[in-house]
BALUM-238753 format. One record per residue: residue number from 0; residue in one letter; chain; y, z, x of N, C-alpha, C, O in turn. Coordinates in steps of 0.1 Angstrom, whole numbers. Layout:
<sites>
[NUM,A,A,[Y,Z,X],[Y,Z,X],[Y,Z,X],[Y,Z,X]];
...
</sites>
This chain:
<sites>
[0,X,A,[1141,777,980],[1132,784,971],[1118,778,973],[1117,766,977]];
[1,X,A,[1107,786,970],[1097,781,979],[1088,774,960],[1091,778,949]];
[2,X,A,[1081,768,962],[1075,755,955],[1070,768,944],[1070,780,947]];
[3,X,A,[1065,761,930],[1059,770,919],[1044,775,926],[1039,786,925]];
[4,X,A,[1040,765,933],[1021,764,938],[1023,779,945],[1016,788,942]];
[5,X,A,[1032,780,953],[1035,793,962],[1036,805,953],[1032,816,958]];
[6,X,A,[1041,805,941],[1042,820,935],[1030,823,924],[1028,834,919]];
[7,X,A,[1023,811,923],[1012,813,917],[999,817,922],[991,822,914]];
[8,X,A,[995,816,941],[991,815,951],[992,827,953],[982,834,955]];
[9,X,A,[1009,831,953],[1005,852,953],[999,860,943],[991,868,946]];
[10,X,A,[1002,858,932],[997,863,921],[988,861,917],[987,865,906]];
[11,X,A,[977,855,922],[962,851,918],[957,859,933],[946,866,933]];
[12,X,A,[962,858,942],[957,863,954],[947,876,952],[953,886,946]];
[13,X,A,[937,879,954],[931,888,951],[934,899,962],[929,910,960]];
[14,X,A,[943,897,973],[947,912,981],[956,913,975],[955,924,969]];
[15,X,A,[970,907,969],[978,914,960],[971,926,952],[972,938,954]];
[16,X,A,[966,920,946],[958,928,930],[953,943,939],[956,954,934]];
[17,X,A,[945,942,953],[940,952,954],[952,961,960],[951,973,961]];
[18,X,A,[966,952,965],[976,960,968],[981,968,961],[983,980,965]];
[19,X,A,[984,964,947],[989,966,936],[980,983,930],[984,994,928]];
[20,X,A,[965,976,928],[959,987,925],[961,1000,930],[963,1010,923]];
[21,X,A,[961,999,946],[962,1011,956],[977,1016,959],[978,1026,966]];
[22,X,A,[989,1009,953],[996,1015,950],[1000,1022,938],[1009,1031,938]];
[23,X,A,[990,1015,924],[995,1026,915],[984,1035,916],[990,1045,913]];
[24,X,A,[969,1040,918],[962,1046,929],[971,1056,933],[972,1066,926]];
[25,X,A,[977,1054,943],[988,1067,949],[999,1075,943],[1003,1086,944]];
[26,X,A,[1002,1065,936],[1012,1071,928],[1007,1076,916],[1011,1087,915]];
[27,X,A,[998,1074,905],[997,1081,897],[983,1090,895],[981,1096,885]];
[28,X,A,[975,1089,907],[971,1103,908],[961,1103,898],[956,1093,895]];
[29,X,A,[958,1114,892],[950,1116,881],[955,1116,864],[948,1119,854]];
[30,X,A,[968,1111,864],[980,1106,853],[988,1115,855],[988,1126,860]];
[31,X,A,[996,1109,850],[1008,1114,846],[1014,1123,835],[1018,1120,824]];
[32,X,A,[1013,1133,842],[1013,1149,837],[1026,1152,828],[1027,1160,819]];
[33,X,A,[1036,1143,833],[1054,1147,825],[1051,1138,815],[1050,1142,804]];
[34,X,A,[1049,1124,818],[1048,1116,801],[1036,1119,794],[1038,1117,782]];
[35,X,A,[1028,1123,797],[1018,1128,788],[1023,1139,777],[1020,1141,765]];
[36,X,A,[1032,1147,786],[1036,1161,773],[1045,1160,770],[1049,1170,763]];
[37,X,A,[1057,1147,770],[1069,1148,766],[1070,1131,758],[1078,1126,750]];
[38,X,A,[1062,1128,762],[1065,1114,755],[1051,1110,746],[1039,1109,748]];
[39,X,A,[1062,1107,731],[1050,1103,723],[1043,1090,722],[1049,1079,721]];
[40,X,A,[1026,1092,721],[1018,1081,725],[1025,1066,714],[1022,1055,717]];
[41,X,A,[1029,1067,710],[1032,1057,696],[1047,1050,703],[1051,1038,700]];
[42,X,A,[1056,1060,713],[1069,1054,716],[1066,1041,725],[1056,1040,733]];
[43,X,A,[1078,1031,720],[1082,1019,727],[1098,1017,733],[1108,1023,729]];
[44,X,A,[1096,1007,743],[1111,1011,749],[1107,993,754],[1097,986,755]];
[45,X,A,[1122,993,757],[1132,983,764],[1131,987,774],[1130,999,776]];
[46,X,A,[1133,978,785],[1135,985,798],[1145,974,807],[1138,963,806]];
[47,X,A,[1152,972,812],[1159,966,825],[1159,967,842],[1165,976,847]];
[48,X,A,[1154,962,847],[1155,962,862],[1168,959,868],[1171,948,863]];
[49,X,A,[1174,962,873],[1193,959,872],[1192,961,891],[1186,971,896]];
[50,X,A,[1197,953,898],[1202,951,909],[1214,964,913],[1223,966,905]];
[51,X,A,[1211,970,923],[1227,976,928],[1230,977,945],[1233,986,953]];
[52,X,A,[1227,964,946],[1227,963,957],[1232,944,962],[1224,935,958]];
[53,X,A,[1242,941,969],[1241,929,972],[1229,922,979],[1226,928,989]];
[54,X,A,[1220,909,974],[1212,911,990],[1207,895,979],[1213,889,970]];
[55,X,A,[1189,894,987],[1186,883,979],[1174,892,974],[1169,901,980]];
[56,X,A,[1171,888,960],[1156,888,955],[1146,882,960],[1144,871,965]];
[57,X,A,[1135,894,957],[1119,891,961],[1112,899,953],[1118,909,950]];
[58,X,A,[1102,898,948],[1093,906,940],[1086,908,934],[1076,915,935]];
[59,X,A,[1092,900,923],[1095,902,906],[1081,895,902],[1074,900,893]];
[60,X,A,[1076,882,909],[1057,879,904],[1048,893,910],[1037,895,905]];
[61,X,A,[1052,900,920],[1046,911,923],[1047,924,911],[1037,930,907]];
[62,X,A,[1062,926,908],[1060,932,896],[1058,930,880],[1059,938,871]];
[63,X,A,[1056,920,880],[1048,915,867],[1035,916,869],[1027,915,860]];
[64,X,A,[1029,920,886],[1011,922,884],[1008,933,881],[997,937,877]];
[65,X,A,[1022,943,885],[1023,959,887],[1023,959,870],[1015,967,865]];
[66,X,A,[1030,952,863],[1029,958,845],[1013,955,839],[1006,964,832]];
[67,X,A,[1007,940,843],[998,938,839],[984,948,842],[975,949,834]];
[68,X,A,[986,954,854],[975,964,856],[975,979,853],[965,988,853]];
[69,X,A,[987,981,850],[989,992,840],[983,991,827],[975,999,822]];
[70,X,A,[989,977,822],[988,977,805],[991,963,803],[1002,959,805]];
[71,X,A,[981,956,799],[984,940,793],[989,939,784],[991,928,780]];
[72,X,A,[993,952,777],[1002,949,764],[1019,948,763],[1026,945,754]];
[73,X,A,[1023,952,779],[1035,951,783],[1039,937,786],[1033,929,793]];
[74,X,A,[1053,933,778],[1055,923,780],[1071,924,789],[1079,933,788]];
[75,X,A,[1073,914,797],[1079,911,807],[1086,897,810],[1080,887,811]];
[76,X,A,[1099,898,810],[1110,885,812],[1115,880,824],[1122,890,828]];
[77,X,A,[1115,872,833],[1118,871,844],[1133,863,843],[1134,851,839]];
[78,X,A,[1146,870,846],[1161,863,846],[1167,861,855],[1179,859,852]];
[79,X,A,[1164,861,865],[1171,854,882],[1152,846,886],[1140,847,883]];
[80,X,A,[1160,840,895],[1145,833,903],[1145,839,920],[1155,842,926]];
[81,X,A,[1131,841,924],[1129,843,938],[1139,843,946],[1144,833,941]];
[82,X,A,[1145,845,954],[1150,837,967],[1166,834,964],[1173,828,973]];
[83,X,A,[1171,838,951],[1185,842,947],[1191,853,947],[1187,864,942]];
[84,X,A,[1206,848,954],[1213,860,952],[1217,866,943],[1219,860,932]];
[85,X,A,[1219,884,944],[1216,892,937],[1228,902,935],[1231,905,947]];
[86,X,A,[1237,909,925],[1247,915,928],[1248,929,922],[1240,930,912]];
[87,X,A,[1256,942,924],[1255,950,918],[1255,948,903],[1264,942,898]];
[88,X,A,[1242,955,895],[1249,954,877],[1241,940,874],[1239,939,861]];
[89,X,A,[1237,930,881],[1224,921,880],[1212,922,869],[1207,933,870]];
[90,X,A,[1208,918,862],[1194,923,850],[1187,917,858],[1190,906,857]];
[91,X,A,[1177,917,868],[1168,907,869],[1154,903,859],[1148,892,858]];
[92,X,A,[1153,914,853],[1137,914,847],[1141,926,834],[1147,937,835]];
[93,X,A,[1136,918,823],[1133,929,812],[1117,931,807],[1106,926,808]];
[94,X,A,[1120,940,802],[1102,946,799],[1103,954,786],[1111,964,785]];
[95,X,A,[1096,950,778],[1089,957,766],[1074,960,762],[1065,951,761]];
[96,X,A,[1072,975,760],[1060,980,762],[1061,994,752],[1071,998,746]];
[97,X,A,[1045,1001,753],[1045,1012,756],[1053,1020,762],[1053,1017,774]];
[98,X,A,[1059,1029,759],[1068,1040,766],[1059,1047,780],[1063,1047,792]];
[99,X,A,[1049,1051,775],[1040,1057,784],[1035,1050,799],[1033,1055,810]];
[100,X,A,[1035,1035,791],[1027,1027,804],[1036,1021,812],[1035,1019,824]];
[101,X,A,[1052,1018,802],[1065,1015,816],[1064,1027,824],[1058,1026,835]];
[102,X,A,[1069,1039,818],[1072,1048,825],[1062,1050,840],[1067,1053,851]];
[103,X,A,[1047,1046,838],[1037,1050,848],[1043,1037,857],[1050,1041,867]];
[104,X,A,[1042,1026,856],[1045,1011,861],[1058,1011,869],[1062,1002,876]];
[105,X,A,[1067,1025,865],[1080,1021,872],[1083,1020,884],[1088,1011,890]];
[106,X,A,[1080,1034,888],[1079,1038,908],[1075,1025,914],[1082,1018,922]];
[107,X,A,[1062,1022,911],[1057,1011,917],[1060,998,916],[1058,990,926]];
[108,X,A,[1066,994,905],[1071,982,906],[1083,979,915],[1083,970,923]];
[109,X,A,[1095,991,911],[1107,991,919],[1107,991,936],[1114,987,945]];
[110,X,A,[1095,998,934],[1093,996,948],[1090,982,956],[1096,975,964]];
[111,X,A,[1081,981,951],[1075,966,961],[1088,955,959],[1089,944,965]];
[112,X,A,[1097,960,949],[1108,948,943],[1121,953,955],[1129,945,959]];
[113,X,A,[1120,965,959],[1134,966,965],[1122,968,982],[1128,971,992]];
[114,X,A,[1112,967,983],[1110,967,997],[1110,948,999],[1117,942,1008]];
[115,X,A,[1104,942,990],[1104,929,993],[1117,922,997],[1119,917,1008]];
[116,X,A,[1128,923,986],[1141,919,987],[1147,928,1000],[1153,920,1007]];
[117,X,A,[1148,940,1003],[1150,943,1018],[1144,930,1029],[1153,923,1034]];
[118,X,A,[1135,928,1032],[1128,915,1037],[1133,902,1036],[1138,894,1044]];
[119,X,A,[1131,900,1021],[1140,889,1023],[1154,885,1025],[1158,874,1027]];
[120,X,A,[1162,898,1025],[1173,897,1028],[1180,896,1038],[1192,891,1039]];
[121,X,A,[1169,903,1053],[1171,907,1066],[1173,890,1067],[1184,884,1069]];
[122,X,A,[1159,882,1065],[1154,874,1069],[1167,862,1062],[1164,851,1065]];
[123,X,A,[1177,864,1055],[1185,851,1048],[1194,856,1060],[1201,846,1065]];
[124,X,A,[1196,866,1065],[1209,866,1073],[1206,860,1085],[1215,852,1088]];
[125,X,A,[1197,862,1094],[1189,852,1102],[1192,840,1099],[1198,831,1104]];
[126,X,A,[1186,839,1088],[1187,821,1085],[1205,816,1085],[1210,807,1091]];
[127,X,A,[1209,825,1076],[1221,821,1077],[1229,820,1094],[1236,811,1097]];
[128,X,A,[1226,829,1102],[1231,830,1114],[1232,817,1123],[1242,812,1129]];
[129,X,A,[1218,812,1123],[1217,801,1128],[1223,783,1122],[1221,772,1126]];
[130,X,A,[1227,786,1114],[1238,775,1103],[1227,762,1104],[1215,762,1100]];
[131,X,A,[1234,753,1109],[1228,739,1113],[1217,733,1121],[1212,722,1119]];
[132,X,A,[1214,742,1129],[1207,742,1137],[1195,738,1134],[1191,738,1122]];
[133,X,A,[1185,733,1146],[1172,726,1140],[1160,740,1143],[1148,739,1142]];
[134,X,A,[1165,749,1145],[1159,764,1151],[1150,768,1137],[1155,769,1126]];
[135,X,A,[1139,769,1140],[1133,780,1123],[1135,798,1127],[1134,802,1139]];
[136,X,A,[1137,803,1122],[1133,820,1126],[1122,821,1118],[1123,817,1107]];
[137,X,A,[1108,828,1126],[1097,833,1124],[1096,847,1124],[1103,855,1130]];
[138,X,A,[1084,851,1115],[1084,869,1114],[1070,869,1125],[1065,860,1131]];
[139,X,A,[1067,882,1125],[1055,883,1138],[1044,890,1128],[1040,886,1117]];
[140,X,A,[1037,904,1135],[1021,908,1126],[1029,921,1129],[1020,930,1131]];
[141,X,A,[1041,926,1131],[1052,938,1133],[1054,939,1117],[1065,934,1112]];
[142,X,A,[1044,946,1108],[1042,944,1093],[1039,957,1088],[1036,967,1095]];
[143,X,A,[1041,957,1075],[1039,976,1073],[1024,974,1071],[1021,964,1065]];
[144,X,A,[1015,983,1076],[997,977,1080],[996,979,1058],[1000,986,1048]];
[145,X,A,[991,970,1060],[980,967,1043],[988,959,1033],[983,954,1023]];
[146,X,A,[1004,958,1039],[1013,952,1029],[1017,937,1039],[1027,932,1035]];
[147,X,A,[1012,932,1047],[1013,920,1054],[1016,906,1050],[1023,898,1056]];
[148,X,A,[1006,904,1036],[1009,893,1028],[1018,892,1023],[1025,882,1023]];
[149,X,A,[1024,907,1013],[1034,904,1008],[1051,905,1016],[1062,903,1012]];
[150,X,A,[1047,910,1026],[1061,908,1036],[1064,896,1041],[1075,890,1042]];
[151,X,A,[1050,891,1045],[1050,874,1052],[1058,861,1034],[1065,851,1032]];
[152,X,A,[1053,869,1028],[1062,865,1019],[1074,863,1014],[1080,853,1010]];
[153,X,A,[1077,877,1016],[1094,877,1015],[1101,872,1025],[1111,866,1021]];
[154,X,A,[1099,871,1035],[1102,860,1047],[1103,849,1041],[1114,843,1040]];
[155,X,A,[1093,843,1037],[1095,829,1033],[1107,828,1018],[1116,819,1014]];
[156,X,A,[1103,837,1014],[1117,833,1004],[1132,839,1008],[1141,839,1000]];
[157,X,A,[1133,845,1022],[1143,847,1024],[1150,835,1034],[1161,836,1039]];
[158,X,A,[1138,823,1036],[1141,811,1041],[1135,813,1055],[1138,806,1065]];
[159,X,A,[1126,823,1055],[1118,820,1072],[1106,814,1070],[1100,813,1059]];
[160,X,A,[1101,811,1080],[1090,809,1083],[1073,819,1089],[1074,828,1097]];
[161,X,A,[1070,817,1088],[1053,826,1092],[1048,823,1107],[1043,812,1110]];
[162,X,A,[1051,832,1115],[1041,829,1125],[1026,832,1121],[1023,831,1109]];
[163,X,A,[1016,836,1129],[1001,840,1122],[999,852,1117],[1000,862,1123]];
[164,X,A,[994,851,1101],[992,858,1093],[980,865,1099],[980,875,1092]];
[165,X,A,[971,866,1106],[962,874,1111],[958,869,1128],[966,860,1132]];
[166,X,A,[946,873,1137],[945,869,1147],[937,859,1148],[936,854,1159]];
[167,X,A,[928,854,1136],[927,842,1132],[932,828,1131],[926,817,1130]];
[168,X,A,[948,832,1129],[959,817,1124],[961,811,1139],[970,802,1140]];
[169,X,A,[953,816,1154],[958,805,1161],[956,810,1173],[951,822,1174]];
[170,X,A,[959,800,1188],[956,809,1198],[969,812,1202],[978,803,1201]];
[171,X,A,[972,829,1209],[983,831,1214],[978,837,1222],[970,846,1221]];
[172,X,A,[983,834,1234],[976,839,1250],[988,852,1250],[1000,848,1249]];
[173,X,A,[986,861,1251],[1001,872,1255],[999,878,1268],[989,871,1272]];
[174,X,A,[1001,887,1279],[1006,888,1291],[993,904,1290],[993,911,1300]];
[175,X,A,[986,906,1283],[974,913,1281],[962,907,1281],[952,913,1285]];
[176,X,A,[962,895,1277],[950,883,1280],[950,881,1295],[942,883,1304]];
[177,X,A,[964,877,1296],[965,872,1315],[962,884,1323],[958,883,1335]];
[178,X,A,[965,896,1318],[960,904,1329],[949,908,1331],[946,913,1342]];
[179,X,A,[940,906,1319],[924,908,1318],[918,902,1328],[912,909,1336]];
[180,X,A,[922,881,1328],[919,876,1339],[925,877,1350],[928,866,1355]];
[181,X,A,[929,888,1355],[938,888,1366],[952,880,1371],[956,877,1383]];
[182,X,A,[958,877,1359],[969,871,1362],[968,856,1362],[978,849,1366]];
[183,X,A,[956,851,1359],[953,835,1362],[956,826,1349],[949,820,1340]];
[184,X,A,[970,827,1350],[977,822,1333],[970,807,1334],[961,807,1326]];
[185,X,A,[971,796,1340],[968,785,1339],[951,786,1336],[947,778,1327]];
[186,X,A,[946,791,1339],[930,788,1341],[926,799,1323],[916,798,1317]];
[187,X,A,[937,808,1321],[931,813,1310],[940,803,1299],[941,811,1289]];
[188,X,A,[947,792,1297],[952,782,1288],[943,772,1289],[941,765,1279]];
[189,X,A,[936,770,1303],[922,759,1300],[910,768,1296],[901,764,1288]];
[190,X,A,[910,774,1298],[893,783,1293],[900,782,1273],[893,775,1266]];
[191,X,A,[910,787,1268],[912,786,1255],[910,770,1248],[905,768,1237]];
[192,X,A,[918,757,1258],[915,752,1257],[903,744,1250],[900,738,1239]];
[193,X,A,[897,749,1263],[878,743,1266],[871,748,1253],[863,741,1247]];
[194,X,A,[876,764,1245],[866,768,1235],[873,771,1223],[868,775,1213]];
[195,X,A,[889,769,1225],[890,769,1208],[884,756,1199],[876,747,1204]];
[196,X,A,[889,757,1185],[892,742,1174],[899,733,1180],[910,735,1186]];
[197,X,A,[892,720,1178],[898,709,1186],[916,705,1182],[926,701,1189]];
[198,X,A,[912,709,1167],[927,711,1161],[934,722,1164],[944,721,1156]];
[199,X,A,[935,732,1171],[943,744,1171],[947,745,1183],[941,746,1193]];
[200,X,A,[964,745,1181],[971,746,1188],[971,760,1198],[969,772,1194]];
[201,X,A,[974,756,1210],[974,768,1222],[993,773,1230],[1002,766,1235]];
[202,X,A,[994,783,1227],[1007,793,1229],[1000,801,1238],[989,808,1239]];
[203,X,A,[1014,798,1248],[1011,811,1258],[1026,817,1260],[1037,811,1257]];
[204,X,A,[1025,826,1264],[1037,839,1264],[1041,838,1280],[1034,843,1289]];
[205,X,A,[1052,832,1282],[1057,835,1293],[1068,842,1298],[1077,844,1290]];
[206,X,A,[1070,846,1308],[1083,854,1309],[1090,850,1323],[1098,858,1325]];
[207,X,A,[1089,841,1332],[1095,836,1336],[1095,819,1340],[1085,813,1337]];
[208,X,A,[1107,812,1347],[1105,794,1345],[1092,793,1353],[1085,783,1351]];
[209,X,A,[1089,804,1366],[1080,798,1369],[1066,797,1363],[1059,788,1366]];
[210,X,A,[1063,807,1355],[1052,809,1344],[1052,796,1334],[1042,788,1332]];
[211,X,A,[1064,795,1328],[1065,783,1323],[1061,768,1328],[1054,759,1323]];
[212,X,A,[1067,769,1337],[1065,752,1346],[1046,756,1349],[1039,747,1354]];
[213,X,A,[1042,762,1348],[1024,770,1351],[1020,764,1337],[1013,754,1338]];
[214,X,A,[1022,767,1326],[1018,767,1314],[1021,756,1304],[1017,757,1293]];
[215,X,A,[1029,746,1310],[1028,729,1308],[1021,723,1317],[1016,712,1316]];
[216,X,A,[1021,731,1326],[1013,714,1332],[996,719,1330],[987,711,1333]];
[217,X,A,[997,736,1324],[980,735,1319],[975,734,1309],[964,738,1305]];
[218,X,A,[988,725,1300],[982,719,1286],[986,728,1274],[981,726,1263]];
[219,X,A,[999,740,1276],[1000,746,1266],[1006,737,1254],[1014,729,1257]];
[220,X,A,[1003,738,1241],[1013,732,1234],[1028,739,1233],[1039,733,1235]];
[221,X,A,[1025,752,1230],[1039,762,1224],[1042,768,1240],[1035,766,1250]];
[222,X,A,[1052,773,1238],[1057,784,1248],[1064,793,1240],[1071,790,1230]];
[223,X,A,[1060,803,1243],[1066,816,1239],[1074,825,1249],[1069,834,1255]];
[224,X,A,[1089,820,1250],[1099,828,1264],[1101,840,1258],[1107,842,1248]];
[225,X,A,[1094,849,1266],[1097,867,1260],[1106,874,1269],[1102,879,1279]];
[226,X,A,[1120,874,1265],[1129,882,1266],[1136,873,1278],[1144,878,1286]];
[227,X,A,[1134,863,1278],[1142,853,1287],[1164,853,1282],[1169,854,1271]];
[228,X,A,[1169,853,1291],[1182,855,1289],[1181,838,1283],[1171,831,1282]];
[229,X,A,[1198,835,1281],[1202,819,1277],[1203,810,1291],[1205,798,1287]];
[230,X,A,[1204,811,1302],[1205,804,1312],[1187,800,1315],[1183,788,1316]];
[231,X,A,[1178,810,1317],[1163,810,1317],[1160,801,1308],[1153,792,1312]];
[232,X,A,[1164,802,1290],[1159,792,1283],[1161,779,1280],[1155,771,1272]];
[233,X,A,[1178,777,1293],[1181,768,1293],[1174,758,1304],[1175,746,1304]];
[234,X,A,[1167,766,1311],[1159,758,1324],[1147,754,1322],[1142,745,1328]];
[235,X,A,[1141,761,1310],[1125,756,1306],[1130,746,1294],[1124,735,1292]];
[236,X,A,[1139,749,1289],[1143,736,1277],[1145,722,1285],[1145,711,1280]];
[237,X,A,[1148,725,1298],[1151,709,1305],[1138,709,1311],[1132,702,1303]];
[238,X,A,[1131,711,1318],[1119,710,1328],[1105,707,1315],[1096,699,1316]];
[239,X,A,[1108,715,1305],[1093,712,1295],[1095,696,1289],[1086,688,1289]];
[240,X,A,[1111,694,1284],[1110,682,1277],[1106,684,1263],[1108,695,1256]];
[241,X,A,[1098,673,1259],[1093,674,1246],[1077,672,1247],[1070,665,1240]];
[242,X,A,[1074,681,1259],[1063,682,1260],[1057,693,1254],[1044,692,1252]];
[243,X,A,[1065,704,1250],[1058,716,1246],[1071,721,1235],[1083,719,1237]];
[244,X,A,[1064,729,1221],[1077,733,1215],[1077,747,1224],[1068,752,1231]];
[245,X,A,[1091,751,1220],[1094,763,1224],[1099,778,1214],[1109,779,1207]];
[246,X,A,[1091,785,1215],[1096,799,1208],[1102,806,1214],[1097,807,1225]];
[247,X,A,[1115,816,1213],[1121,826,1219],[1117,836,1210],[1117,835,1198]];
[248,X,A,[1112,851,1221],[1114,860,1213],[1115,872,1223],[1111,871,1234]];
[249,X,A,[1120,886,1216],[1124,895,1222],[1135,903,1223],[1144,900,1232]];
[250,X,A,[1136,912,1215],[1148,920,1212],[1158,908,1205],[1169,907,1209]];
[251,X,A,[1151,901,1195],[1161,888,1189],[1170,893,1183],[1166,900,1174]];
[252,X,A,[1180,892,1183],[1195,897,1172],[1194,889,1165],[1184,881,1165]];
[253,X,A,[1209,886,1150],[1210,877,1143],[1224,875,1155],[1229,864,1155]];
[254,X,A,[1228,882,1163],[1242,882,1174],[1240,872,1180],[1248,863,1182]];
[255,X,A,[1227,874,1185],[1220,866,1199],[1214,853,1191],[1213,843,1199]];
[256,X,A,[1210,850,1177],[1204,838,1174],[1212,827,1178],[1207,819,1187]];
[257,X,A,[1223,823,1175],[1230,809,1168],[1228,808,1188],[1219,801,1192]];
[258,X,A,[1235,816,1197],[1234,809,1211],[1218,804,1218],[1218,795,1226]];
[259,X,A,[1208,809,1214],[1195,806,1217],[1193,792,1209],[1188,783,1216]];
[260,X,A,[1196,789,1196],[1191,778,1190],[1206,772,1196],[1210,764,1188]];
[261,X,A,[1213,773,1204],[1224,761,1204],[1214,753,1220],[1217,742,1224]];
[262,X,A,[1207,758,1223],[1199,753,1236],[1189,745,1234],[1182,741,1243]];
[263,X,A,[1185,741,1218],[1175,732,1216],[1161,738,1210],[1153,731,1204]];
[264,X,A,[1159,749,1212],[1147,757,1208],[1144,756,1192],[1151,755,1183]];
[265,X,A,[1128,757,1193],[1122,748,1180],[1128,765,1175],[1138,767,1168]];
[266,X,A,[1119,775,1181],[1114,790,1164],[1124,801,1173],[1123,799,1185]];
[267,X,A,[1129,806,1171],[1135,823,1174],[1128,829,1166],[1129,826,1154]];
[268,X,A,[1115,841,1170],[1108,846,1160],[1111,864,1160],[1117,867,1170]];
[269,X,A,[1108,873,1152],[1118,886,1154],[1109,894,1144],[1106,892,1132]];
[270,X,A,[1106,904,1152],[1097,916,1145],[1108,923,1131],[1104,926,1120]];
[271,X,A,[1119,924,1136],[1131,925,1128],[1133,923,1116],[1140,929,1108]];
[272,X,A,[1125,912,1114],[1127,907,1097],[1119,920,1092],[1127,926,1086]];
[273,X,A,[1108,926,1092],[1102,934,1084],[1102,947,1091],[1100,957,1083]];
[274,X,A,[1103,949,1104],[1103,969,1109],[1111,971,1105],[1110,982,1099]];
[275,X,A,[1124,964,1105],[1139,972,1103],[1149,966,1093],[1161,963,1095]];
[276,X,A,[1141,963,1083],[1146,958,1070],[1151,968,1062],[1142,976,1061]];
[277,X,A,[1163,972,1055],[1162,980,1047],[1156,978,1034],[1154,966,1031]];
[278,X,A,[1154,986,1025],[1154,981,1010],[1165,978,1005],[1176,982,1009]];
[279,X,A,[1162,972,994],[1174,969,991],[1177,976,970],[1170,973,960]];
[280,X,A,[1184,980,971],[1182,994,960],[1182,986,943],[1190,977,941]];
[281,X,A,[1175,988,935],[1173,987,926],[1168,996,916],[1161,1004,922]];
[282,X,A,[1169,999,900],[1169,1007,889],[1160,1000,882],[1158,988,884]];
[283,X,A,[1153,1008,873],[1150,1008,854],[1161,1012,849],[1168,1020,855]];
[284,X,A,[1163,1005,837],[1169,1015,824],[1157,1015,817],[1148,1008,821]];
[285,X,A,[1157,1024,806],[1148,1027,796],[1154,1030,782],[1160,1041,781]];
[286,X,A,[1154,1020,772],[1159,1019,755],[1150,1022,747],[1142,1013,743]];
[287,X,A,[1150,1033,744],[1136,1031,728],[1140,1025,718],[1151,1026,713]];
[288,X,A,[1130,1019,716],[1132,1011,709],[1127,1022,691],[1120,1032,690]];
[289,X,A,[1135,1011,681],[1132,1015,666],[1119,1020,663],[1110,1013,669]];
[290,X,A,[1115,1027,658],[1104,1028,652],[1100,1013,641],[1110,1009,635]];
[291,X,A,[1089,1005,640],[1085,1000,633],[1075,1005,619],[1067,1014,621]];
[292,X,A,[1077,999,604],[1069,999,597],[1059,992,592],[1053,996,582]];
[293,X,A,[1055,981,600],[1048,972,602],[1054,959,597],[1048,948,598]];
[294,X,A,[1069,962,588],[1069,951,578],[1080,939,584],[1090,945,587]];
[295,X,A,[1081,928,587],[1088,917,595],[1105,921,588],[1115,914,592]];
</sites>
């Protein structure tokens, strides 16, 4: 479970907020034309978020921003935590509000709650795949475009790790750099060298031992073996040493994980955790509540 500072971190985040915004933005349009003529402005309701799906949770600080920017008058219970498992018939979250302003808040909440937990769930089976192992599984910038933060998120509470959140988080030389310079993989890991942050680490993308044995001895820190079989990653894991960590990636299974990290390798990283995540399905109920007379 990842620390309180982290869920507070998303939820103050000001791209959440404008995520949030632009998805209820899409969704509700110029309002909402069915509750406007069918539901009275004065109705209040109960509502339940209910699980029906096995998987892990993610979301739920995301959709408490989804109620708040609807209507601050909506109040909201959070009853499972982040990063726990989840079963059909589950409550995770109750909500009491305005009728009108759940009803607008629903689509959107459930959504980002059953795309997140899709994510985090891809990403617990990974983790789980690899058991004991000293291996991390990493997600990549293979992100649905404008929802990045909060996917790189769900990863982490599905127990993965973050490669670079933008092309800013680091240098990664990839086999499009090297061909710019003609192929001159060593001389473009010293030229990164020579002009990154004295503190920032240099990754280069290799795809074969001889590329590799090229890109230690020109100072890379990381290696990145792209699509290298287990015999290949077994030859750069002996020749690098603990000179350089090593990342595998490329068509990563959760099949293919546990044998790659049985070779010693630091990250197995996998676009997987978020292209081909499913969601993972979740409900409202909706209870009106009593009419009130004001009197306790």
């Amino acid at each position: 479970m990842l620390p309180a500072i982290i869920l507070r971190m998303l939820t103050h985040n000001p791209q959440v907020r404008r995520i949030v915004r632009l998805a209820l933005d899409e969704d509700i349009g110029t309002g909402d034309v069915t509750t406007a003529t069918v539901v009275p402005p004065e109705a209040v309701v109960r509502a339940e978020v209910i699980a029906k799906e096995d998987g892990v949770l993610a979301g739920l600080p995301v959709a408490q921003v989804v109620l708040e920017e609807v209507d601050p008058a909506i109040r909201s219970e959070v009853l499972v935590a982040e990063g726990a498992r989840v079963r059909p018939g589950m409550v995770v979250m109750r909500v009491l509000g305005p009728a009108a302003s759940v009803l607008v808040a629903e689509r959107t909440l459930l959504n980002f709650v059953m795309r997140l937990s899709g994510v985090a769930t891809a990403t617990r089976r990974f983790v789980d795949a690899l058991g004991d192992s000293r291996t991390v599984v990493l997600d990549t910038r293979k992100t649905t475009p404008g929802l990045r933060v909060l996917e790189k998120y769900a990863v982490r509470i599905g127990g993965g790790r973050n490669h670079r959140m933008s092309l800013d988080g680091g240098v990664l030389i990839k086999n499009n750099h090297i061909a710019i310079r003609r192929g001159d993989l060593a001389g473009t890991i010293r030229a990164a060298r020579a002009a990154a942050p004295s503190l920032c680490g240099i990754e280069a993308e290799v795809r074969t031992v001889a590329e590799a044995r090229q890109a230690v001895e020109a100072g890379a820190d990381v290696l990145l073996l792209d699509h290298m079989n287990a015999s290949q990653v077994a030859e750069v894991r002996s020749l690098a040493g603990d000179r350089v960590l090593l990342e595998v990636s490329g068509n990563m299974t959760i099949d293919r994980a546990p044998e790659i990290a049985a070779l010693g390798v630091d990250f197995v990283s996998s676009g997987a955790l978020t292209h081909h995540a499913s969601w993972l399905d979740f409900a409202m109920y909706l209870h009106p509540e009593a009419p009130t007379d004001g009197r306790d």
